[in-house]
py3Dmol code that shows the C-alpha trace and the ligand (Angstrom):
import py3Dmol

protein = """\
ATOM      1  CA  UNK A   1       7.745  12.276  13.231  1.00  0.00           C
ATOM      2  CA  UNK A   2       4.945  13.342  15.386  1.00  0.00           C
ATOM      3  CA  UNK A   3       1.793  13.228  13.680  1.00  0.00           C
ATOM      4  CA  UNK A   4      -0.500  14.072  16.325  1.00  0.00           C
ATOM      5  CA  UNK A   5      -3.557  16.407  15.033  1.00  0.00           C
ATOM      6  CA  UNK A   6      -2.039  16.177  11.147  1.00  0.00           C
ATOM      7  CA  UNK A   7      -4.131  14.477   8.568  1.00  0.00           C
ATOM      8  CA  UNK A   8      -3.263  10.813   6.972  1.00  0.00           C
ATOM      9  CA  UNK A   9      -4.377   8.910   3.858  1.00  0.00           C
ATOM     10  CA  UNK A  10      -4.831   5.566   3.435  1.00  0.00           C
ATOM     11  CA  UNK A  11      -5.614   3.769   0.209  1.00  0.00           C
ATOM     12  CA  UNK A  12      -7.685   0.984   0.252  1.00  0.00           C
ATOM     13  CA  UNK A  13      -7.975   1.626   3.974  1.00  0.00           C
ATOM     14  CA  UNK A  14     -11.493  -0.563   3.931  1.00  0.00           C
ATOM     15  CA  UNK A  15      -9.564  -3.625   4.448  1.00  0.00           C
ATOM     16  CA  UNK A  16      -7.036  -5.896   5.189  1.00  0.00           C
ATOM     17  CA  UNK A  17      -3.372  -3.702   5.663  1.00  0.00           C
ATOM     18  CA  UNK A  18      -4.867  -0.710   4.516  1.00  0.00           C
ATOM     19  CA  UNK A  19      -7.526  -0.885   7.459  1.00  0.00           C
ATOM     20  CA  UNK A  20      -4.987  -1.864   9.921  1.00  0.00           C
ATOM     21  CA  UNK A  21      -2.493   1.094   9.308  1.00  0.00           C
ATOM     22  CA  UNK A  22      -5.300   3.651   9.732  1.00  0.00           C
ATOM     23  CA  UNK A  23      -5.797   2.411  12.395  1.00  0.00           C
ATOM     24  CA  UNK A  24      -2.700   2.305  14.139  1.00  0.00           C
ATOM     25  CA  UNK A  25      -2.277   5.754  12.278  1.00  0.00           C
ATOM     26  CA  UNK A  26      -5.558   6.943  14.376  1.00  0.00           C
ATOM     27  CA  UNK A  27      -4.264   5.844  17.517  1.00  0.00           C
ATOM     28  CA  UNK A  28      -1.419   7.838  17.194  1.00  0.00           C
ATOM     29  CA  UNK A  29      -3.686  10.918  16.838  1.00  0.00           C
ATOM     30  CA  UNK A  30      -3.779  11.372  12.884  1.00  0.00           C
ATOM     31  CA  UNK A  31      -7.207  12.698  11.522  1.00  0.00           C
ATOM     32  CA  UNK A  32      -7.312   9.263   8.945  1.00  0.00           C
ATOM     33  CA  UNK A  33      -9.073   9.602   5.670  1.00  0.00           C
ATOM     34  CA  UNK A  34      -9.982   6.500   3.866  1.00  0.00           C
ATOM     35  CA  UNK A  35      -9.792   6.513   0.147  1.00  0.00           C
ATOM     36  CA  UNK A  36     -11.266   3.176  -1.380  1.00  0.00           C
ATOM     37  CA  UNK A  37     -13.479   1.685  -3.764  1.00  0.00           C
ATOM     38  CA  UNK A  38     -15.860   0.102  -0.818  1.00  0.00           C
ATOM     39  CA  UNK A  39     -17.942   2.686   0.376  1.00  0.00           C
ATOM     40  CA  UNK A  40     -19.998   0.043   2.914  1.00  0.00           C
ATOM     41  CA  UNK A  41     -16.741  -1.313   4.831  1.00  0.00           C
ATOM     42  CA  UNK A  42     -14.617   1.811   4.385  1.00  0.00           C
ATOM     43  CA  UNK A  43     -17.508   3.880   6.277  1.00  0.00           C
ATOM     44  CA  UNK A  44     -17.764   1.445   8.910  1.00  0.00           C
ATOM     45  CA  UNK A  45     -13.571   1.390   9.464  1.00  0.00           C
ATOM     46  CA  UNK A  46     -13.942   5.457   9.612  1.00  0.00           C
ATOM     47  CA  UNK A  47     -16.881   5.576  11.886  1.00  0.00           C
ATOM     48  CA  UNK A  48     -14.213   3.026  14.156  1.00  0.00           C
ATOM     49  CA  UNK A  49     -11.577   5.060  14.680  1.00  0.00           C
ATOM     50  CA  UNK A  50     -12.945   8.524  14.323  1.00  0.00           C
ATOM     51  CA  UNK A  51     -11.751   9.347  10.581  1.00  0.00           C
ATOM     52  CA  UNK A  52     -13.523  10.035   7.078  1.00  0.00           C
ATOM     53  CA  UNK A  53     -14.034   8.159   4.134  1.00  0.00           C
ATOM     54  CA  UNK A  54     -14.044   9.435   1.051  1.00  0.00           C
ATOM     55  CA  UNK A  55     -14.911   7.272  -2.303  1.00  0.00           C
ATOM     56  CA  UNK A  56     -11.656   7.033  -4.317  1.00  0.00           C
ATOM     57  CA  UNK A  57     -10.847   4.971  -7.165  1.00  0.00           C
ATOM     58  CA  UNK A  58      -7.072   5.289  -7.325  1.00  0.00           C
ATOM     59  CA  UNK A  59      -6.706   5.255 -11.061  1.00  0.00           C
ATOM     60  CA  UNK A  60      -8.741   8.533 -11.484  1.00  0.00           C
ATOM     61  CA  UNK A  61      -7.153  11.178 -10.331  1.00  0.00           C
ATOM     62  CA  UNK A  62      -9.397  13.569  -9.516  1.00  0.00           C
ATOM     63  CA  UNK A  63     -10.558  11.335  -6.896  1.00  0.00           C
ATOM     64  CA  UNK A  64      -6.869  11.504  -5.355  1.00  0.00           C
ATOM     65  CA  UNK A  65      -7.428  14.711  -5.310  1.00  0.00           C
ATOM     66  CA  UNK A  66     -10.266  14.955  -3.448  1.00  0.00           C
ATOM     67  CA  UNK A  67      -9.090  13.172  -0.719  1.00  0.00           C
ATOM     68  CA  UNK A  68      -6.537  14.767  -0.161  1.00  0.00           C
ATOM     69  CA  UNK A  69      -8.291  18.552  -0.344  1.00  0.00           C
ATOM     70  CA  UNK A  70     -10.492  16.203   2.533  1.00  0.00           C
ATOM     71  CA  UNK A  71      -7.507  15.693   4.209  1.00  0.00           C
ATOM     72  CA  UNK A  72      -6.309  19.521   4.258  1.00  0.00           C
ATOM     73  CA  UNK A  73      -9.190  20.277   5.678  1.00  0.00           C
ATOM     74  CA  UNK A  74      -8.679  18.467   8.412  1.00  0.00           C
ATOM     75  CA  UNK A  75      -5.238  19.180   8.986  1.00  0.00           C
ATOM     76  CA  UNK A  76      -1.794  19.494   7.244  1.00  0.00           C
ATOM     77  CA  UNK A  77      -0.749  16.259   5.380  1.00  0.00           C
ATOM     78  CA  UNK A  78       2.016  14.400   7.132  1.00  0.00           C
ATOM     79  CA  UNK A  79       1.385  10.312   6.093  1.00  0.00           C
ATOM     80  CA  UNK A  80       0.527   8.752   3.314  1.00  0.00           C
ATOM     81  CA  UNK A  81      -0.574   4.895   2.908  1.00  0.00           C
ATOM     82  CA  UNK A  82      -1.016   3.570  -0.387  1.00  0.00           C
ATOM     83  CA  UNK A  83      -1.836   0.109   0.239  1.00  0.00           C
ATOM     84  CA  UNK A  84      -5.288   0.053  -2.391  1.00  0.00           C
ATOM     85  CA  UNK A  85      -3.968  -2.631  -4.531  1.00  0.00           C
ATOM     86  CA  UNK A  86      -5.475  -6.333  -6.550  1.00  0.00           C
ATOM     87  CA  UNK A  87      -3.943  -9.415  -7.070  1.00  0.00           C
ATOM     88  CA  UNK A  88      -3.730 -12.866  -7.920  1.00  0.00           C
ATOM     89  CA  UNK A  89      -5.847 -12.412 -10.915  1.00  0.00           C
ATOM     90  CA  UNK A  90      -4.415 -14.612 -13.539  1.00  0.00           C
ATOM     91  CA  UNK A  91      -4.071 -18.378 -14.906  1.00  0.00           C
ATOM     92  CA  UNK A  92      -0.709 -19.792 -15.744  1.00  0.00           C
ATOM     93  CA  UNK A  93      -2.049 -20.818 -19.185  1.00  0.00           C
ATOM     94  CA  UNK A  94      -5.490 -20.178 -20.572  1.00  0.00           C
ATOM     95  CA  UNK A  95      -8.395 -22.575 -20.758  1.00  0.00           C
ATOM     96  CA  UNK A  96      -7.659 -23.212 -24.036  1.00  0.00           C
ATOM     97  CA  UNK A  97      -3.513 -23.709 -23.662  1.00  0.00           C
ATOM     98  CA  UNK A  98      -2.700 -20.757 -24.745  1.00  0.00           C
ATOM     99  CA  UNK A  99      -0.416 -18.258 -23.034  1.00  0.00           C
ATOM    100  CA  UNK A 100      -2.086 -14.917 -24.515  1.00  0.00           C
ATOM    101  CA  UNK A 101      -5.019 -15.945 -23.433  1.00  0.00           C
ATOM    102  CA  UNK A 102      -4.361 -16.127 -19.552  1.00  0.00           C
ATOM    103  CA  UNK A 103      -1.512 -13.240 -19.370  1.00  0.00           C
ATOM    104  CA  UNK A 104      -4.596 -10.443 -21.869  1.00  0.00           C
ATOM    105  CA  UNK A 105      -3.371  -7.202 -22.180  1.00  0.00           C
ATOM    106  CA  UNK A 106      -6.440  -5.620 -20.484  1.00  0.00           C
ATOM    107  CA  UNK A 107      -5.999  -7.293 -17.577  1.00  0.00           C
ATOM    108  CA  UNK A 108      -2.242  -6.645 -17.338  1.00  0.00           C
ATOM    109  CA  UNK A 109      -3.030  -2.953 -17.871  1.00  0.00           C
ATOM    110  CA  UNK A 110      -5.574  -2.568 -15.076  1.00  0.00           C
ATOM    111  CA  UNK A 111      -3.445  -4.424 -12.417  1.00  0.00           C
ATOM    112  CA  UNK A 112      -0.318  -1.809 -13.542  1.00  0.00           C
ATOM    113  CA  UNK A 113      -2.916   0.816 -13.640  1.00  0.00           C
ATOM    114  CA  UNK A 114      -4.117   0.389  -9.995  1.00  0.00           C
ATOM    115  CA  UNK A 115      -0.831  -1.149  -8.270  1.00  0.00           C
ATOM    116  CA  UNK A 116       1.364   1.221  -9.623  1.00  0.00           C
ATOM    117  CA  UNK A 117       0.313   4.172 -11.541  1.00  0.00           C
ATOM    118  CA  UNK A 118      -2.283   4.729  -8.757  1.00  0.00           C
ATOM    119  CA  UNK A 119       0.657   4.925  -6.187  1.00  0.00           C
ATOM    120  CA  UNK A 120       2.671   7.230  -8.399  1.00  0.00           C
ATOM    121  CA  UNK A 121      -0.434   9.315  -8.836  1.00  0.00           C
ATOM    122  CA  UNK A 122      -1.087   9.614  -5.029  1.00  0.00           C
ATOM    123  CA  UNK A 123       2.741  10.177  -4.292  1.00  0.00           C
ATOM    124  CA  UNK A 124       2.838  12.761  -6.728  1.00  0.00           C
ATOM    125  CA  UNK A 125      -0.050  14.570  -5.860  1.00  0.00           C
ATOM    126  CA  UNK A 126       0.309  14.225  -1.807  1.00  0.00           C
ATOM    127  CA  UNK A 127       3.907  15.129  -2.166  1.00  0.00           C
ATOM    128  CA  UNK A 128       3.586  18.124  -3.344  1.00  0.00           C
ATOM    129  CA  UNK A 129       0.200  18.972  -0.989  1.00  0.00           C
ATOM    130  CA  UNK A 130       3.042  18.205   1.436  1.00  0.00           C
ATOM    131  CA  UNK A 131       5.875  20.451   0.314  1.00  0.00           C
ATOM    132  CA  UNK A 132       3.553  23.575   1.438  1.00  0.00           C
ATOM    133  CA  UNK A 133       3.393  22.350   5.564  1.00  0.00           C
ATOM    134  CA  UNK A 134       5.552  23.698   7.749  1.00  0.00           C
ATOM    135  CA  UNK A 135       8.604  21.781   8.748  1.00  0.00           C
ATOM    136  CA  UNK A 136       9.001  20.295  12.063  1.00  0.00           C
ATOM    137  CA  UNK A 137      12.662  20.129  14.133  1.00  0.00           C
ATOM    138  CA  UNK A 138      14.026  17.310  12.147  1.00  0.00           C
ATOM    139  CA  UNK A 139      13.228  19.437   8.480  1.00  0.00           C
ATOM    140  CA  UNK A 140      10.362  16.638   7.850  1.00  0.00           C
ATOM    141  CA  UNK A 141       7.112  17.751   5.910  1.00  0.00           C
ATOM    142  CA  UNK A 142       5.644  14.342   5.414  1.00  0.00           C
ATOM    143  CA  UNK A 143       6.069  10.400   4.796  1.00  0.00           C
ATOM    144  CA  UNK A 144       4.609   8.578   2.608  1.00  0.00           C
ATOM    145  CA  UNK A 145       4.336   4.522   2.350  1.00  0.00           C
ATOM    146  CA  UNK A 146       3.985   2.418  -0.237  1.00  0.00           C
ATOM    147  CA  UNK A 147       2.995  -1.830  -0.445  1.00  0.00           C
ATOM    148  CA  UNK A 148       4.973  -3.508  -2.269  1.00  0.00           C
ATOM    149  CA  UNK A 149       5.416  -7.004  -2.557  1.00  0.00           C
ATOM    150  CA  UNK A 150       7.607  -9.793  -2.415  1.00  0.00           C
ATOM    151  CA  UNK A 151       6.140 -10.715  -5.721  1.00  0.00           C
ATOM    152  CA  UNK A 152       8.158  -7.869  -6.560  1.00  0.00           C
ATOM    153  CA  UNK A 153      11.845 -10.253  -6.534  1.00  0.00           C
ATOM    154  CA  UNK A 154      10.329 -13.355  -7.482  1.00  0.00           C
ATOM    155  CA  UNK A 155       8.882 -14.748 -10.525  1.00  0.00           C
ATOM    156  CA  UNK A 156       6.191 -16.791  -9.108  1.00  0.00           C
ATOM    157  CA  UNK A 157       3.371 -19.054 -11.760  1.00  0.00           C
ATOM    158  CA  UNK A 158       0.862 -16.353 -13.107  1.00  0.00           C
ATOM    159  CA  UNK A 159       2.037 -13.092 -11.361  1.00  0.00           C
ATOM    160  CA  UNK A 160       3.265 -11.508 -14.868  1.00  0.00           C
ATOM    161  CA  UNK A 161       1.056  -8.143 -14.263  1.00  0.00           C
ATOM    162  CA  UNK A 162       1.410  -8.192  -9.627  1.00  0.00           C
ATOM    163  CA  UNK A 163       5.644  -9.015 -10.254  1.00  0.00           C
ATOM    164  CA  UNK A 164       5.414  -6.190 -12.805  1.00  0.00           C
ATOM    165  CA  UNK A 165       3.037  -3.906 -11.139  1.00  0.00           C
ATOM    166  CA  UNK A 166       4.842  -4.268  -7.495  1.00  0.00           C
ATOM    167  CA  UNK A 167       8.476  -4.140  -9.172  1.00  0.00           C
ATOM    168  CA  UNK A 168       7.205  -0.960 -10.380  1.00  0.00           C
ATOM    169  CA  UNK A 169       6.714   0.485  -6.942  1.00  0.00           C
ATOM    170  CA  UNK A 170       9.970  -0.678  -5.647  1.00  0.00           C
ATOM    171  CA  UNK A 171      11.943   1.158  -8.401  1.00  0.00           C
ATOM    172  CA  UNK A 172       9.781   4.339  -8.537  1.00  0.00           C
ATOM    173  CA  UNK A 173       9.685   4.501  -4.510  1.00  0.00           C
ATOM    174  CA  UNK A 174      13.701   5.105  -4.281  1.00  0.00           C
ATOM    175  CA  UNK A 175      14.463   7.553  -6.821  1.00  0.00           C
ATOM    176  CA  UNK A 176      10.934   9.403  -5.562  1.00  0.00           C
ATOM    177  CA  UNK A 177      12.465   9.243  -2.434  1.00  0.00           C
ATOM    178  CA  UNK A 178      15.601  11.159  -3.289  1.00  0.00           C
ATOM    179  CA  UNK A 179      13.970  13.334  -5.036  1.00  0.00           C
ATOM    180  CA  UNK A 180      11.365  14.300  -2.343  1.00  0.00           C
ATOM    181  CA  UNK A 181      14.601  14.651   0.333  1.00  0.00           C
ATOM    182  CA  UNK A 182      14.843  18.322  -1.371  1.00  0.00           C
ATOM    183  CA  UNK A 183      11.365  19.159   0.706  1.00  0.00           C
ATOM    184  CA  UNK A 184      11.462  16.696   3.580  1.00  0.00           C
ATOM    185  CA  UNK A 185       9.039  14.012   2.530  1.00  0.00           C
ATOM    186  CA  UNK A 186      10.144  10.508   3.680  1.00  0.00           C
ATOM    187  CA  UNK A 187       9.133   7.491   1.145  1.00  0.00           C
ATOM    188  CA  UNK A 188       9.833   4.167   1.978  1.00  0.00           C
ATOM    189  CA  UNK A 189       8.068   0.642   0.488  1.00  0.00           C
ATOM    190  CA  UNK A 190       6.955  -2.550   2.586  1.00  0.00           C
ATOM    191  CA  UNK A 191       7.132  -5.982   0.341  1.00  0.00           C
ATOM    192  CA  UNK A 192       4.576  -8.172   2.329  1.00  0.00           C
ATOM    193  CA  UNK A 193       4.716 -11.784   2.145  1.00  0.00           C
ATOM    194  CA  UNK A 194       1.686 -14.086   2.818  1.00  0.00           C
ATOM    195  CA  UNK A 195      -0.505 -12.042   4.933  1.00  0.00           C
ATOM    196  CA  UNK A 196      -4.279 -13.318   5.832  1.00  0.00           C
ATOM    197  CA  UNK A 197      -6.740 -10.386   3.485  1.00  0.00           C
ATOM    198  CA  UNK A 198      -9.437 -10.872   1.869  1.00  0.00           C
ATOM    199  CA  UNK A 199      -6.918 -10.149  -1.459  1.00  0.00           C
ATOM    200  CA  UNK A 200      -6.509 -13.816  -2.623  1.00  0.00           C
ATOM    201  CA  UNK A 201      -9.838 -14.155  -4.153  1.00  0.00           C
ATOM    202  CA  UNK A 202      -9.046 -17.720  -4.877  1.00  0.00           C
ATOM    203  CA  UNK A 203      -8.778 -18.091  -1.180  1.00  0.00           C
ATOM    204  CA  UNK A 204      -6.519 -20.306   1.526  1.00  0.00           C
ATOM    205  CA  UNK A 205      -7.925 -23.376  -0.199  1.00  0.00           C
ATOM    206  CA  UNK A 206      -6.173 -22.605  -3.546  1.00  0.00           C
ATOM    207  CA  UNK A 207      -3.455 -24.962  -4.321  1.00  0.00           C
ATOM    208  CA  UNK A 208      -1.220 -21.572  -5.201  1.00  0.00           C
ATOM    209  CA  UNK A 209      -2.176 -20.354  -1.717  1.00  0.00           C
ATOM    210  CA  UNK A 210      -0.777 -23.562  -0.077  1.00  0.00           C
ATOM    211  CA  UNK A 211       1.571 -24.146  -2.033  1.00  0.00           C
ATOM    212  CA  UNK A 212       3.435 -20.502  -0.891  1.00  0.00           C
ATOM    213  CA  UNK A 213       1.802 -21.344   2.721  1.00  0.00           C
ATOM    214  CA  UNK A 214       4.179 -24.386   2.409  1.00  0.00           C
ATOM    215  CA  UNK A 215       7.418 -21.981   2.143  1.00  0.00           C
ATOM    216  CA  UNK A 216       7.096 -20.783   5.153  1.00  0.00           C
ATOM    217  CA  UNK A 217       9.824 -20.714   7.201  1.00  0.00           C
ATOM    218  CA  UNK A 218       8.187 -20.125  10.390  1.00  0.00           C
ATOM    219  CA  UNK A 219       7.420 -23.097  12.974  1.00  0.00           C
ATOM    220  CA  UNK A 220       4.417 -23.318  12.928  1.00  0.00           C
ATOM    221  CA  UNK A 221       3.744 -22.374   9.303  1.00  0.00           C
ATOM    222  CA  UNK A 222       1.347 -19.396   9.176  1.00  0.00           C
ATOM    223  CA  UNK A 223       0.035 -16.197   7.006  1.00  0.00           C
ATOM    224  CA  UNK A 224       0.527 -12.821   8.627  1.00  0.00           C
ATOM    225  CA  UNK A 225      -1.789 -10.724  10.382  1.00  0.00           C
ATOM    226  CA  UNK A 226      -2.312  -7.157   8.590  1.00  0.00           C
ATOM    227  CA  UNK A 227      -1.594  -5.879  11.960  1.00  0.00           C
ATOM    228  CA  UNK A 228       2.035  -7.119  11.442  1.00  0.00           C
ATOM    229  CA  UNK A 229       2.056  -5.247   8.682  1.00  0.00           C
ATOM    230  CA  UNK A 230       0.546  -1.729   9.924  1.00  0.00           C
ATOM    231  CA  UNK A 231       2.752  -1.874  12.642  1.00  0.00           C
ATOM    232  CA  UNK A 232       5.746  -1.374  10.167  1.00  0.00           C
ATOM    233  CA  UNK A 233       3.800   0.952   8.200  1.00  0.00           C
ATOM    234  CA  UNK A 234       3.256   3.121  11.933  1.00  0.00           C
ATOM    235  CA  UNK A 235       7.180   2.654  12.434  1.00  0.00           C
ATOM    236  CA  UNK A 236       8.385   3.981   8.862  1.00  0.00           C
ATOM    237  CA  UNK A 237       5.981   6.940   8.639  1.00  0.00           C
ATOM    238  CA  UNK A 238       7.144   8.295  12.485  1.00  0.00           C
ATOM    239  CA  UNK A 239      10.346   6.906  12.773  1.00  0.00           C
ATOM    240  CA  UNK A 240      12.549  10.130  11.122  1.00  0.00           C
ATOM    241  CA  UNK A 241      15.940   8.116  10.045  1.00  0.00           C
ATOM    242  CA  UNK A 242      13.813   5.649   7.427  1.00  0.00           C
ATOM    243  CA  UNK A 243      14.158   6.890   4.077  1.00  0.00           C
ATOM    244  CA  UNK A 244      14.296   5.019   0.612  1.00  0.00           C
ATOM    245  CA  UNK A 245      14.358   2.103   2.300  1.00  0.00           C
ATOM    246  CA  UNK A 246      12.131  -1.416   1.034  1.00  0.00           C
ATOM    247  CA  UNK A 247      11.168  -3.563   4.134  1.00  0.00           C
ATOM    248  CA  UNK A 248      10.060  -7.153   3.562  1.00  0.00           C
ATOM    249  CA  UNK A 249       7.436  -8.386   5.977  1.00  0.00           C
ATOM    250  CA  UNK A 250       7.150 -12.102   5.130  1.00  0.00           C
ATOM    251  CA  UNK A 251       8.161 -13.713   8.019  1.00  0.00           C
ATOM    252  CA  UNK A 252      11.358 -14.889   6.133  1.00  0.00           C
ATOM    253  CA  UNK A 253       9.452 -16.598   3.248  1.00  0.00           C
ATOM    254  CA  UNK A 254      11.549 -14.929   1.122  1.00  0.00           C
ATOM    255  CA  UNK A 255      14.630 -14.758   2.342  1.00  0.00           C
ATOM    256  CA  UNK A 256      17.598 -13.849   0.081  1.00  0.00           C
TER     257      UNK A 256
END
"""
ligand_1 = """\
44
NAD
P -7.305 -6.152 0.538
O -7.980 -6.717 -0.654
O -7.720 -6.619 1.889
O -7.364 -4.564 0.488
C -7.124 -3.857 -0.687
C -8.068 -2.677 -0.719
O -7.756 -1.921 -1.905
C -9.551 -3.056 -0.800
O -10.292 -2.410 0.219
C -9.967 -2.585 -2.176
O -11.309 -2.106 -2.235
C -8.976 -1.449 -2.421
N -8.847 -1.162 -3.847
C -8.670 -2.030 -4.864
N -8.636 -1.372 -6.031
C -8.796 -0.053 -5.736
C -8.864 1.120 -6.508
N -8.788 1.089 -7.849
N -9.024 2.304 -5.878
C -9.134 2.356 -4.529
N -9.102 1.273 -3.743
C -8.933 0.083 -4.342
O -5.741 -6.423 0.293
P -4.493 -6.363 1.292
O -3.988 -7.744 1.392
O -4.785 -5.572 2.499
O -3.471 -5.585 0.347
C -3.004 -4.292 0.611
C -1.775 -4.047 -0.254
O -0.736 -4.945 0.135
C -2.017 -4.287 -1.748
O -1.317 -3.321 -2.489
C -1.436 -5.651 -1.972
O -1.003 -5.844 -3.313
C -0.273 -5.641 -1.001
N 0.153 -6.982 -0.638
C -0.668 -7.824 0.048
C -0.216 -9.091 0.350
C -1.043 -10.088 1.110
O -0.561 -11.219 1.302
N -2.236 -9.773 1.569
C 1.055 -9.511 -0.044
C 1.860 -8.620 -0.736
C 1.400 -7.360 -1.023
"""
view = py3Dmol.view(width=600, height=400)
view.addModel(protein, "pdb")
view.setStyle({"model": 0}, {"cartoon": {"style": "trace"}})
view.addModel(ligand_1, "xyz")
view.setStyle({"model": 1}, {"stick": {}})
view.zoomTo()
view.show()
């Protein structure tokens, strides 16, 4: 899919993947809009590559919605990133030994609420801003994108609320998909690995971060580079024949 002069979104397009799939987006000739929290950094990745920014907090939805009448503006919507996302929030046990303590309800609500009903919300919305384009040669309207995780087939110490949360947008990302074939908008789902972001507020000197560092099956042993990642995210929103489809980019750190 050609999508030369159309708009793009990209959540939480101020850093990390997010920053590195609009950009590859805007060197493919998308107008890129850049919904995030960070105002600072997601102005400064705009003002790089020619795009907008527009202040979006995922979970309230009439901030999706502004971004994408942003995006109209600039042309019809044809690719949508939702990469905004947090992680790696939680203890295995609490300070105080006690499971209930580490794994609160408030905090597993807010990752679900940002990882996954903020993706839903964006799908939902852009899909349908999407329906209404015109249809090029192959019947396509749009494609959307979501991040995933690996977290999302493994039950790794603390990830309760990122396993649930990314699980989540595996299993609504297919039957979406199908769904959205009836008006030509493409969804697929990347489930990154270990990739080098400034999302692992612990940080590479974690023993968690070393200790999945340590998996890796790759000689040398190494985290990925977001541009790894955007580079997939370029190939599944233009390439026509990907649909429903969940790619892991982990450099084999998960391998079945
Ligand atoms: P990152 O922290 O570099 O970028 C995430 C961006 O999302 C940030 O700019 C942040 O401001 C934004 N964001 C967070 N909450 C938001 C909200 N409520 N509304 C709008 N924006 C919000 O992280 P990243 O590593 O680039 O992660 C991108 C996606 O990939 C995430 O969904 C993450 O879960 C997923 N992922 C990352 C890794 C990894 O190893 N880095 C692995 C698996 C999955």
């Amino acid at each position: 899919m050609d999508i030369k002069g159309a708009s793009a979104i990209v959540t939480g397009g101020a850093s990390g993947i997010g920053a590195a799939s609009a950009r590859r987006l805007a060197n493919r000739g998308a107008k890129v809009v850049i919904a995030d929290l960070k105002a600072e950094d997601g102005e400064k990745i705009a003002a790089e590559i020619g795009g907008t920014f527009v202040a979006v907090d995922v979970t309230d939805t009439g901030q999706i919605e502004a971004a994408i009448n942003a995006a109209v503006e600039l042309g019809p919507l044809r690719a949508v990133v939702n990469s905004a996302g947090i992680g790696w929030a939680q203890r295995t046990i609490g300070k105080d030994g006690e499971f209930a303590s580490a794994h609160n309800l408030d905090l597993y609500k807010k990752v679900i609420a940002i990882n996954l009903i903020g993706t839903f919300d964006m799908v939902r919305l852009a899909a349908t801003a999407m329906s209404r384009n015109e249809p090029n040669e192959n019947g396509e309207r749009g494609a959307i994108v979501n991040l995933a995780s690996v977290a999302a087939f493994d039950g790794q110490i603390g990830q309760a609320a990122y396993s649930s949360s990314k699980g989540g947008v595996v299993g609504m990302t297919l039957p979406v998909a199908r769904d959205l074939s009836a008006v030509g908008v493409r969804v697929n789902c990347i489930a990154p690995g270990l990739i080098d972001t400034p999302i692992y507020g612990e940080g590479p000197e974690s023993e968690a971060f070393k200790a999945k560092l340590g998996e890796s099956v790759l000689f040398p042993k190494r985290l990925g580079i977001p541009d790894e990642l955007a580079s997939m995210v370029e190939e599944l929103i233009t390439n026509s024949y990907m649909n429903a489809e969940v790619v892991r980019v982990d450099g084999g750190i998960r391998m079945p």
